[in-house]
C-alpha positions in Angstrom: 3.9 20.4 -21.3 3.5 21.2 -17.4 0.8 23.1 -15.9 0.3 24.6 -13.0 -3.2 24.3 -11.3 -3.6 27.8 -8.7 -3.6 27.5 -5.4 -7.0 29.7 -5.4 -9.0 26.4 -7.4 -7.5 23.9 -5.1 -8.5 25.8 -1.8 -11.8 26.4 -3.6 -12.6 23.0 -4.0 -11.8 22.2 -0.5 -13.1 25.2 1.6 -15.6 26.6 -1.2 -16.4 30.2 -2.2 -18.7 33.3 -2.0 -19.4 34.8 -5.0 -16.4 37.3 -6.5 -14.2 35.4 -4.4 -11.3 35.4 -7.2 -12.0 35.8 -10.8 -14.4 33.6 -12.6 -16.4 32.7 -9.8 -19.9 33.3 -10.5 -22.1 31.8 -7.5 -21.7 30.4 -4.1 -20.4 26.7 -3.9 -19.4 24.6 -0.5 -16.2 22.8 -0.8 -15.6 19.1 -0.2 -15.0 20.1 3.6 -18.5 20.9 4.0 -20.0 18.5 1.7 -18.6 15.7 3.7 -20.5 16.8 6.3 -20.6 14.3 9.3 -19.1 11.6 6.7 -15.6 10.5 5.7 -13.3 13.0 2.9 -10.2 11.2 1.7 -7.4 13.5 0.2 -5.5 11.7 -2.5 -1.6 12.6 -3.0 -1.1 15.0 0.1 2.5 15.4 -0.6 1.5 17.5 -2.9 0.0 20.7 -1.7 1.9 23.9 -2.0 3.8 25.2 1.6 0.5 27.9 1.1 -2.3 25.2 1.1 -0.8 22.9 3.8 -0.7 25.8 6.2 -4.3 26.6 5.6 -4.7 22.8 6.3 -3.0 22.7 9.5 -5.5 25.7 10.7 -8.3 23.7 9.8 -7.3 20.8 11.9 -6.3 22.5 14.5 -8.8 24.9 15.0 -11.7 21.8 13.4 -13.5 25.2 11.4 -12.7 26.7 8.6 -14.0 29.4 6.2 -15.2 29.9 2.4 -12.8 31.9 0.4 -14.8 35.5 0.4 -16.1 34.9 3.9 -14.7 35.4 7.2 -17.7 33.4 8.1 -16.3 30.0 10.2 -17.9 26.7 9.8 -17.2 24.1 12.1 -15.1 20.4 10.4 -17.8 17.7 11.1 -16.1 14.9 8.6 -13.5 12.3 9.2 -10.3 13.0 7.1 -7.9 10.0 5.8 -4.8 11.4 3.9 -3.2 9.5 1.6 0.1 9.7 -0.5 2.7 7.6 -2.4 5.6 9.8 -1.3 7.3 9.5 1.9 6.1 12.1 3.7 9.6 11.7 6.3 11.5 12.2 3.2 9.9 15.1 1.9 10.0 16.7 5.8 13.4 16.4 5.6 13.5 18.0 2.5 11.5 21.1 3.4 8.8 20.3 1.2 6.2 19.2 3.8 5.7 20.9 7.5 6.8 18.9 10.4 3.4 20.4 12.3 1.3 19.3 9.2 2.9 15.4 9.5 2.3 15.3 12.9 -1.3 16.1 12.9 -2.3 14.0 10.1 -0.3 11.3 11.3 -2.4 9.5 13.7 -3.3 6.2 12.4 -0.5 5.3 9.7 -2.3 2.5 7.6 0.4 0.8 4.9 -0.7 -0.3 1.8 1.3 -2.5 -0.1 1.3 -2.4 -3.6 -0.4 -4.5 -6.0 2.3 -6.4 -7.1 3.2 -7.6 -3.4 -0.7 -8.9 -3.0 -1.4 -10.8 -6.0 -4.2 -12.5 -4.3 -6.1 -9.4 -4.2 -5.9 -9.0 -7.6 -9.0 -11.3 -9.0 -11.3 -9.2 -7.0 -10.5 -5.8 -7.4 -10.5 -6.3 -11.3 -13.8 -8.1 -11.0 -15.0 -4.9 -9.1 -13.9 -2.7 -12.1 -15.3 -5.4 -14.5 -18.9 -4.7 -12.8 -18.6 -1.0 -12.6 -17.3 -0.1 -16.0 -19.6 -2.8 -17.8 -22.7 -1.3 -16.1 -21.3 2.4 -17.3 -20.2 1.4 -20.8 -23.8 -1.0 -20.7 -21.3 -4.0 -22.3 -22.5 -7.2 -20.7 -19.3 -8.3 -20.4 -19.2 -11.2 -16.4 -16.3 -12.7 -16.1 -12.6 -13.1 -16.8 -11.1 -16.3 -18.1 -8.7 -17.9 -15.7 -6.1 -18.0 -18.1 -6.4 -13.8 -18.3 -6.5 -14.1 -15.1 -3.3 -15.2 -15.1 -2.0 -12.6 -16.9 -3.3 -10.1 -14.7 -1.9 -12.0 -11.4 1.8 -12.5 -12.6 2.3 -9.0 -14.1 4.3 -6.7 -12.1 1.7 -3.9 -12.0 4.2 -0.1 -12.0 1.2 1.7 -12.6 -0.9 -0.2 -9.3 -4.2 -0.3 -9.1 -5.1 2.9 -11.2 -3.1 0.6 -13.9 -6.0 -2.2 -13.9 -8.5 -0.2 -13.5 -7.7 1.1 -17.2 -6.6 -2.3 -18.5 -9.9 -3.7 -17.5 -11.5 -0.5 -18.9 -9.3 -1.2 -22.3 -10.8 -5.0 -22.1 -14.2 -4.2 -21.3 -14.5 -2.2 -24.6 -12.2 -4.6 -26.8 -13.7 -7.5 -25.3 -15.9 -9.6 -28.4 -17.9 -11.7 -26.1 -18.9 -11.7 -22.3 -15.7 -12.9 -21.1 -12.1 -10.8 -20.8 -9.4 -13.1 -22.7 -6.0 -13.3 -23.5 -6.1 -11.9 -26.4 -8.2 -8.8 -24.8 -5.0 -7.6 -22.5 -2.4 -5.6 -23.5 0.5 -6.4 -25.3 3.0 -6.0 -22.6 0.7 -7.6 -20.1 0.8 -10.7 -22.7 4.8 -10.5 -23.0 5.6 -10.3 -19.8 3.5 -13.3 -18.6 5.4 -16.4 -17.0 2.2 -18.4 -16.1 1.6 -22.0 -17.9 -1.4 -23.3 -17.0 -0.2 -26.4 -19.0 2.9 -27.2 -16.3 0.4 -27.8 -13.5 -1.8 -31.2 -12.6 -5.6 -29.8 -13.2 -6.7 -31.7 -9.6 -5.3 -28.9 -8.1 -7.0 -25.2 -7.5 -6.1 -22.5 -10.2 -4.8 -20.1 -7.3 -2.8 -23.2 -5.7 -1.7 -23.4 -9.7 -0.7 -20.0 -9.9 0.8 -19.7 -6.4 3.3 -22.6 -6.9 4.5 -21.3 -10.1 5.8 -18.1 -8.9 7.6 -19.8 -5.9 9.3 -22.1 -8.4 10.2 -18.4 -10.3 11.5 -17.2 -6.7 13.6 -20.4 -6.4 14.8 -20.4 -9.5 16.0 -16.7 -9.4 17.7 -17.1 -6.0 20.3 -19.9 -7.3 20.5 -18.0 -10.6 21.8 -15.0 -8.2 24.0 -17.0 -6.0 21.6 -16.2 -3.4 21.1 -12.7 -3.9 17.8 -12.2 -3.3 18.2 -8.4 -3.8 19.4 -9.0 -7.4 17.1 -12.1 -7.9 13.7 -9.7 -6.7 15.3 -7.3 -9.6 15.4 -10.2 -12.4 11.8 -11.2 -11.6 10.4 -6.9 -11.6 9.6 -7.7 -7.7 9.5 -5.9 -4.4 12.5 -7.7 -2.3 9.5 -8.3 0.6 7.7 -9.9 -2.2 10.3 -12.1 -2.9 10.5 -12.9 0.8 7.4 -13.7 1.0 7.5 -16.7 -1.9 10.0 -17.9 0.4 7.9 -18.7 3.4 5.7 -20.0 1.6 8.0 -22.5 -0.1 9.8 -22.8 3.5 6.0 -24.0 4.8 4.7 -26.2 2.0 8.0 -27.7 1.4 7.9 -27.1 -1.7 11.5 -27.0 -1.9 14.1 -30.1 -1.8 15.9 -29.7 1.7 19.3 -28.8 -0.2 17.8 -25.8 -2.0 16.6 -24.4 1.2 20.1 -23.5 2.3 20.0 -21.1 -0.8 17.1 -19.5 0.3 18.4 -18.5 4.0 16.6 -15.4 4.5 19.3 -13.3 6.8 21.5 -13.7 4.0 22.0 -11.2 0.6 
């Protein structure tokens, strides 16, 4: 089932309220546009405001004020706004569903985040940031996670991105039986899909060198199972093509390829 949230509570909880302002309100309250104050306020999926909502956005940054809902009483925008969205905000201009004005003026600095699975590297801290914050809230002494979870986490292809392992470290914080994460404590399609054996690499060399040289054997190997199709071989391994491209050059640097399977891997071709 689908519901729609009204306008009135999203504009509420950005510009505030006076008292009576629409029904339910029972008090005065600032909005996040004031609360920032002369601080930061991100926006989360802005492709998703109604045609209403984005034009009372565009007056705000335009005009830098704005006003409660019930007041005509202007406050000036102190705080530093970063926008963020996992639409393409060109696509959905084109589409009528986002104002041209409204792109251009939040459009400044356009900062692109790749996602999780196309920065695997990044992976070992951001969980071990979640593994500190949600073991402090759900007071489960629970330190580290075991390289071979680890693993897990760094060869799985991530749809859900970072919002994804923040639950599945949630999930293994409270299933977890000691004060390590485990195999065993991941899910069961986290476990399925893993490719990673720690057992087909020498242990004088680093688990991330370990880890790193497995998957460009995987990007090899899918390449010359494509005929060189890297757009079909990123689809047989659940990666971005750019990721793929990126195992590449680092096989193409290391060397980790025999000279005739570089060939394969010419990367203006497929």
């Amino acid at each position: 089932m689908a519901l729609a949230i009204p306008e009135t509570l999203i504009e509420a909880e950005l510009f505030g309220h006076e008292k009576g302002a629409f029904t339910g309100t029972v008090g005065t309250r600032e909005g996040y546009l004031e609360q920032a104050g002369d601080g930061t306020l991100m926006l989360d999926e802005i492709g998703e405001l109604s045609p209403s909502t984005q034009v009372k956005l565009l007056r705000v940054l335009q005009q830098r004020e704005f006003s409660r809902l019930g007041s005509s009483r202007l406050i000036p925008l102190r705080a530093r706004l970063i926008f963020a969205t996992h639409a393409d905000l060109s696509d959905l201009v084109a589409q009528g569903k986002f104002r041209l004005d409204l792109f251009y003026r939040i459009n400044v600095v356009k900062v692109n985040a790749p996602p999780l699975q196309e920065r695997p590297d990044d992976i070992p801290h951001i969980a071990m940031h979640f593994l500190r914050q949600y073991s402090e809230i759900y007071q489960k002494l629970v330190e580290d996670i075991h390289p071979n979870a680890m693993a897990m986490l760094q060869s799985y292809s991530w749809p859900g991105n970072v919002r994804e392992l923040e639950n599945i470290i949630q999930r293994a914080i409270i299933v977890a039986a000691d004060g390590s994460i485990r195999e065993k404590d991941l899910p069961l399609n986290i476990q399925s899909e893993s490719v990673v054996n720690i057992g087909d690499y020498h242990p004088a060399s680093s688990f991330e060198r370990q880890l790193r040289d497995y998957k460009i054997k995987l990007a090899a190997t899918a390449v010359r199972d494509n005929n060189g199709n890297k757009t079909l071989a990123a689809r047989s391994l659940h990666i971005s093509r750019a990721y793929l491209h990126r195992l590449i050059r680092l096989s193409e640097q290391d060397h980790f390829l025999e000279p005739e399977n570089l060939e394969s891997l010419d990367l203006e071709s497929a």
